[in-house]
C-alpha positions in Angstrom: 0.0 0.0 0.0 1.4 3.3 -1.3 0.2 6.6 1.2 0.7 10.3 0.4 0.9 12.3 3.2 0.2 16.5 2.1 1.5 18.9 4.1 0.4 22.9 3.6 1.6 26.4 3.8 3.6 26.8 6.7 4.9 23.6 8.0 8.4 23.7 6.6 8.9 25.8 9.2 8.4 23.1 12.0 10.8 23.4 14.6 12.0 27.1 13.7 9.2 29.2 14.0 7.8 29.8 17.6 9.4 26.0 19.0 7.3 26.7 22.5 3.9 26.6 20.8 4.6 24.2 18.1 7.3 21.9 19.0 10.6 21.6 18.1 10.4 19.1 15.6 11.7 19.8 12.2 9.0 18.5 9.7 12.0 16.1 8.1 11.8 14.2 11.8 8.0 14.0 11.0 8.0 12.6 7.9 11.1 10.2 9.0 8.9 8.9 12.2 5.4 8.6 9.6 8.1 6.3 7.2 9.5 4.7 10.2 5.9 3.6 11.2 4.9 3.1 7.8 7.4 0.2 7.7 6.3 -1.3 10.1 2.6 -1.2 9.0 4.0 -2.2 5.5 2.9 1.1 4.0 5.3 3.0 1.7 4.8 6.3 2.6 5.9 9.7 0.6 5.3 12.9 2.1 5.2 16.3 -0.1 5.2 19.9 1.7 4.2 23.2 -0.6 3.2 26.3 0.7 0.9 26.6 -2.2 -2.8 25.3 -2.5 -2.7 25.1 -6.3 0.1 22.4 -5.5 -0.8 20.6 -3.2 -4.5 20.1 -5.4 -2.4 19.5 -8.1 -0.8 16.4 -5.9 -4.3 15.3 -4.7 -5.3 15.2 -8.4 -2.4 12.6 -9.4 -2.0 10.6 -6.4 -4.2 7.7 -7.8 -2.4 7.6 -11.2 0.7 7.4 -9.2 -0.3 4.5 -7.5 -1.5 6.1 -3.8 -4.1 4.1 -2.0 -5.0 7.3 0.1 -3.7 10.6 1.3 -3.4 11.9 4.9 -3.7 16.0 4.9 -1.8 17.8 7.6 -3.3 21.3 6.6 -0.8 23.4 8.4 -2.0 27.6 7.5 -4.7 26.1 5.0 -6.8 25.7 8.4 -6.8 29.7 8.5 -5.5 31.8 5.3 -7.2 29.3 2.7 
């Protein structure tokens, strides 16, 4: 099983911008603990950041012919400016 895992407009800043209200980790460690985890599940996972919506609809809009069984959404600033 093949998941994409979409992360919006703001999130490659995880771990930089204001660390005491969201965390300190980097969104590289959170896609390397989602692909740990997805091995052991058995999933191949492949995570894509883009701070534009166009982008990330584009994404959506191929996943399937790319052979992605689903998509997880992290929204990130999408929750708020989109």
């Amino acid at each position: 099983m093949n998941l994409l895992v979409l992360h919006g407009p703001n999130l490659n800043r995880l771990g930089q911008r204001e660390p005491e209200i969201y965390g300190t980790w980097t969104l590289e460690e959170v896609d390397a603990s989602l692909k740990h985890l997805g091995v052991e599940l058995e999933v191949n996972v492949d995570a894509h950041q883009s701070n534009h919506e166009g982008d990330l609809i584009d994404r959506i809009h191929t996943a399937q012919n790319d052979g992605f069984s689903g998509i997880v959404i992290n929204p990130g600033g999408l929750t708020h400016t989109s």
